[in-house]
C-alpha positions, 0 to 999 in steps of 0.5 A: 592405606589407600589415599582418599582423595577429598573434593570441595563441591563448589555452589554455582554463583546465583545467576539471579541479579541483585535487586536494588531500591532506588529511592524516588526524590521530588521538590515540592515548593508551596505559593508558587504562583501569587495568590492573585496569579491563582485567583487569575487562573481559576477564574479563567478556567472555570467557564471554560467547561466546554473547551476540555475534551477528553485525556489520552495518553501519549504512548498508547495505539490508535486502537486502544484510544479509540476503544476508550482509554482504561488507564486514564479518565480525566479531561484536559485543555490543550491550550491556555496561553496566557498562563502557559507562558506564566508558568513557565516564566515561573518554572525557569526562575527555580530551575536551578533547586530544580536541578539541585534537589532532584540531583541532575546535571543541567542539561539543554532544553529542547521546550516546555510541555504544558497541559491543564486537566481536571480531575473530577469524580472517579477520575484516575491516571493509573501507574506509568512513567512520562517519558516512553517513546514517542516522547523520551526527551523528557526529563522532568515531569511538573504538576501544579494544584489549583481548585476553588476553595473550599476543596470540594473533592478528596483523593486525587493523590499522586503517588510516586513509585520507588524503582525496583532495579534487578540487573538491566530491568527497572519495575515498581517497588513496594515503597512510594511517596504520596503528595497531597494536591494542595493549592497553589503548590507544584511538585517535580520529579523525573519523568522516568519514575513510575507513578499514579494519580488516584481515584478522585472522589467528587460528590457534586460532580460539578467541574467548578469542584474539580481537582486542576493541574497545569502539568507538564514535561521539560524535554531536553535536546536530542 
């Protein structure tokens, strides 16, 4: 009888990586200013209608700027001083839960970015991350809500991506957070996590109604 030999036929291993979830985690803290510190700001901004230009977006080419931006509609003041410096006073001051709740090691920092945009309607920030070149020392993004109330607009959510990671590759999950602009609040994040503003939808279309940030980047040293 002839021996017959037997062989296992072995499956090759999936090259494909494994796709992994990597939750996205944010702090938010509500009064973060006091109401009078609030109340002060607003005050400030509301005349100002005329110094705000145009928002554009840091990692885009000269090109795409001067064709006008498709990715972002809102318009921003470059500089504001006095409460600049009283958001960052503010921001140090709870730096520790900082890094704590967003599970980072304190590391050195290089400066505070600050930017105060308005939202009004129809504005948006599509989907992208903070800390692309020309600007990846940042580690923390923060925004800080503020409008008059009544809140005349709606919309305006930040939404904020859980990450997608197959192998060397990091893209948007299906899976995000949504925060509500509420008054008087700020909210922390990494700056690497994708994320969005959504359409804001303002009837009056008066800048007093708009929706406020003072937004921002802690960066660390190189």
């Amino acid at each position: 009888m002839a021996n017959i030999e037997i062989q296992q036929t072995q499956s090759d291993p999936d090259p494909t990586p494994q796709i992994e979830i990597l939750e996205s985690n944010y702090l938010l803290r509500e009064n973060f200013l006091s109401h009078s510190e609030n109340q002060q700001l607003l005050n400030y901004v509301l005349p100002k209608e005329s110094d705000f230009i145009p928002a554009v977006v840091s990692n885009e080419s000269t090109t795409n700027k001067l064709k006008g931006n498709e990715n972002r509609s809102a318009l921003v003041l470059q500089s504001f001083a006095q409460f600049e410096e009283l958001i960052v006073k503010k921001i140090q001051e709870i730096l520790p839960d900082v890094f704590t709740k967003l599970n980072i090691p304190e590391f050195s920092i290089a400066k505070f970015e600050t930017q105060l945009t308005a939202h009004n309607d129809r504005n948006f920030y599509k989907t992208h991350v903070d800390n692309q070149y020309p600007v990846n020392t940042r580690v923390i993004t923060y925004v800080y809500y503020f409008y008059q109330e009544p809140k005349a607009f709606t919309g305006g959510n930040l939404r904020i991506y859980d990450s997608k990671i197959q192998g060397k590759y990091y893209s948007k999950a299906n899976t995000f957070k949504t925060i509500e602009p509420k008054n008087n609040s700020i909210v922390f994040f990494f700056s690497s996590y994708l994320h969005e503003v959504l359409p804001v939808s303002c009837p009056s279309q008066a800048f007093t109604d708009s929706r406020f940030t003072i937004n921002g980047w802690i960066n660390r040293t190189n």
